[in-house]
C-alpha positions in Angstrom: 134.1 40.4 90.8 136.2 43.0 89.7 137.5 44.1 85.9 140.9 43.4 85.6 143.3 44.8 82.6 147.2 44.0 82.1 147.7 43.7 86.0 145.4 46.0 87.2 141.9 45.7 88.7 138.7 47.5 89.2 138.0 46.6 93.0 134.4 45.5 93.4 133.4 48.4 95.6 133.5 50.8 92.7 132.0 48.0 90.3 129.3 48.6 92.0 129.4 52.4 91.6 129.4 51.7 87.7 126.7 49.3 87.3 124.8 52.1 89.9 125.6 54.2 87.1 125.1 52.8 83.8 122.1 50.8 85.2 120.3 52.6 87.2 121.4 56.3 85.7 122.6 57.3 89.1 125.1 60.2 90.1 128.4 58.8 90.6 131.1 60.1 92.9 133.8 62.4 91.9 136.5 59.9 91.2 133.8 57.9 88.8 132.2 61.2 87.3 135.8 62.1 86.2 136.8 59.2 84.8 133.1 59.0 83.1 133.9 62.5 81.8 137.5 61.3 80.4 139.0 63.9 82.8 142.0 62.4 83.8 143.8 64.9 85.8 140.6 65.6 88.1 140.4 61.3 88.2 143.7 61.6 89.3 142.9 64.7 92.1 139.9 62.8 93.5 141.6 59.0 94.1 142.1 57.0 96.6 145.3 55.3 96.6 143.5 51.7 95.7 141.5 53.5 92.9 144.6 55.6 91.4 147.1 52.5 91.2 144.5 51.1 89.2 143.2 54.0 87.0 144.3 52.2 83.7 141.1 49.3 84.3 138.7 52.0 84.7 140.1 53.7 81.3 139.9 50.2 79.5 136.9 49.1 81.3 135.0 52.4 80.1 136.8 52.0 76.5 136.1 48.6 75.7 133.3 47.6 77.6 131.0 50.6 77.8 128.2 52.1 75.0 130.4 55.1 74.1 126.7 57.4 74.7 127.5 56.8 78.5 131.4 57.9 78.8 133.7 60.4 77.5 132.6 63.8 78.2 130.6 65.5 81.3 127.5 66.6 78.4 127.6 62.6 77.7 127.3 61.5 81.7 124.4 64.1 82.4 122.1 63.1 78.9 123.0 59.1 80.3 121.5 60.4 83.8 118.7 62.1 81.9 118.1 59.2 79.5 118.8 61.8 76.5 120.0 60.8 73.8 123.4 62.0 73.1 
């Protein structure tokens, strides 16, 4: 099952990206490494149309659901993927 925030909805295709992710420590795809990396505009470059309608779950997903070591800048996604600590 997907997130879902004020309407909108993480689909459960890229749930599974995610938990791939924060799990497992594996390189996401460019629409997940950018929102990972709280780079909005290149989120916004690299979305579908399904995943750009929705971009505000991934932001509230990340924000309120995720250990803030794993999100928010691109030197925080690669010490997550190289269990460092940030």
């Amino acid at each position: 099952m997907g997130y879902k925030f004020r309407g909108y909805e993480i689909p459960e295709r890229m749930m599974r990206g995610i938990d791939n992710y924060l799990r497992h420590r594996l390189q996401p795809g460019g629409f997940l490494s950018a929102v990972i990396c709280n780079d909005l505009t290149s989120a916004v470059f690299y979305a579908d149309d399904e995943n750009l309608k929705n971009l505000p779950a991934f932001v509230s997903y990340f924000y309120n659901e995720v250990d803030s070591r794993a999100w928010g800048s691109r030197e925080k996604m690669i010490k997550w993927m190289n269990r460092e600590e940030v």
